[in-house]
N, C-alpha and C positions, 0 to 999 in steps of 0.2 A: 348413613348409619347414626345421624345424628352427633359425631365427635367435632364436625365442622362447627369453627365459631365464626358467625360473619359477623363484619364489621358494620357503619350506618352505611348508607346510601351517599352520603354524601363526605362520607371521611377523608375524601383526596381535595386537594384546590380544585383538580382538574374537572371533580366530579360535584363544585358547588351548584347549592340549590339556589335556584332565584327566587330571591325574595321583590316585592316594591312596598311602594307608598300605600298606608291605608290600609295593608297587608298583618297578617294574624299568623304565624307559623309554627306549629309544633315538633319537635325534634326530640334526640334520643343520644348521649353519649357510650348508649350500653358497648362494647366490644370495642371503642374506638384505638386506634393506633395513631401513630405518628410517621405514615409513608412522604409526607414533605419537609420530615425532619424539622418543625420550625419550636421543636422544644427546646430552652435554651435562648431565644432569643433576647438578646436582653433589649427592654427599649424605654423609655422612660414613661417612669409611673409602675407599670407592673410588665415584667416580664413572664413570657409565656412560661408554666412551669408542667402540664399536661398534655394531653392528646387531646384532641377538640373535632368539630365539624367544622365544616366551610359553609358559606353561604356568598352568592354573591347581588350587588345592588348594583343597575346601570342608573347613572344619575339622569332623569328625564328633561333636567334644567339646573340652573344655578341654585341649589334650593337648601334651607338647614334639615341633617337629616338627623330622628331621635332612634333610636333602636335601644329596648332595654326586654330583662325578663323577668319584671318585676311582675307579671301574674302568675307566674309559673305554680306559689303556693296557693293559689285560688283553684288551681285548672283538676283539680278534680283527682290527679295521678297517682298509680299506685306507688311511686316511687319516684316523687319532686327531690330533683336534684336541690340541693341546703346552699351552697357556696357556689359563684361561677366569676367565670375572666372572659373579658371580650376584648379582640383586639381588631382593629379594622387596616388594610393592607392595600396598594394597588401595586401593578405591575412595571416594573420599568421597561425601558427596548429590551434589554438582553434578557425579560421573563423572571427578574429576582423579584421578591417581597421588597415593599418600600413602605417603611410603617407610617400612619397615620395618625392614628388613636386608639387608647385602651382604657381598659378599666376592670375596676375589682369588687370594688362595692358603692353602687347607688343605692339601692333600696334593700337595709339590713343587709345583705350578703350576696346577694343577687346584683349584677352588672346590669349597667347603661353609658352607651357611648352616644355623641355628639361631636359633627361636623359641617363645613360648608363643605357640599359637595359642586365638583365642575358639571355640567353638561356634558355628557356623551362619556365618561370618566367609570370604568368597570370598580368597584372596590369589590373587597373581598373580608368579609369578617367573620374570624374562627372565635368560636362560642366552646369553653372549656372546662374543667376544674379547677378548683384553685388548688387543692393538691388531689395524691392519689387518695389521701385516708376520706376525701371527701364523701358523702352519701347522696346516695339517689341521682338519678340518671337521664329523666326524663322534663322537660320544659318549655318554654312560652316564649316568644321573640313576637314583640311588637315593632313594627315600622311606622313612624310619624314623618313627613314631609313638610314644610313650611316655605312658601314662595315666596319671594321678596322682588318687589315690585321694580326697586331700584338697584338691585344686585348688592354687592358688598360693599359699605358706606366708604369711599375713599378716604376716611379719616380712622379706621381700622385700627393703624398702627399709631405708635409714639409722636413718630416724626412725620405725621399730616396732623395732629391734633391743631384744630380750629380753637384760638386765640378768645376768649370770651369776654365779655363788657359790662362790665358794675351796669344794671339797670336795663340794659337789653336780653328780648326772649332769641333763643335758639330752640327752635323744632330739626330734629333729628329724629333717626332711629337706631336702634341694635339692631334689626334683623338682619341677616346673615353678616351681621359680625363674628372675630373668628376669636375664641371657641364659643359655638353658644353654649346656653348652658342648659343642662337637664334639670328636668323638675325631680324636685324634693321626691317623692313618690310617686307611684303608679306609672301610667304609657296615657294620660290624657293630658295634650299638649294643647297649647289657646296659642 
């Protein structure tokens, strides 16, 4: 009779979309609820403060992953969502949320997260409003992936920092150091 409101497709954990590498995805928070209850979370940086979608990424390899939705005001929509929150999740043994990483604003208002992801490692990232009075509904999730040939630099942290020499060269890398970092704008990653 038409008085049904459905919710997205993918509004539960259980019911995330897969996303991968290289991957282009368009979604929708019109009707979304909160069936996983993860509003309220608090975690650092920004806490979840709406009802969101799920998605989920299986990591293919040790790789830096980009996800943001900073085309979302290009994508043509009647109704681009202005403000969003992303936060990325994996599951522990007993099936709780174990947060990762989040974010409120990359690009003007619109989120982007960055991580090293493990090999074989489910995540899970809900894509949300930053609040309820926020506008518009609909948006853009791009997936970038970045391999790293030699995995995670074991000098990563503080305490492996490699000792340096007045006059001697060091060649290293950042890549998949932890956190990497997102570009300034847009979802085109070098």
């Amino acid at each position: 009779d038409g008085s049904c409101v459905c919710p997205p497709p993918n509004n539960e954990l259980a019911l995330a979309e897969a996303v991968f590498c290289g991957g282009s995805f368009s979604g929708s928070l019109e009707n979304a609820s909160d069936p996983d209850g993860v509003i309220g979370i608090a975690v650092t940086g920004t806490a979840v403060t709406t009802a969101g979608v799920w998605y989920e990424f299986n990591a293919p390899a040790d790789q830096a992953i980009f996800m943001d939705l900073c085309e979302t005001s290009f994508a043509g929509f009647a109704s681009p969502i202005s403000d969003t929150k992303m936060h990325v999740f994996t599951l522990d043994a007993d099936g709780n949320l174990v947060f990762v990483v989040g974010n409120d604003d990359t690009c003007g208002f619109l989120s982007g997260v960055s991580w090293v992801a493990t090999t074989g490692t489910d995540y899970y990232i809900h894509v949300s409003r930053y609040s309820t009075f926020t506008s518009g509904v609909e948006f853009v999730m791009n997936v970038e992936c970045q391999d790293c040939d030699g995995g995670v630099p074991f000098n990563d942290f503080c305490e492996n920092a490699l000792p340096q020499v007045n006059g001697e060269t060091f060649t290293g890398t950042t890549c998949c150091a932890s956190p990497p970092l997102l570009p300034s704008f847009g979802s085109a990653f070098s």
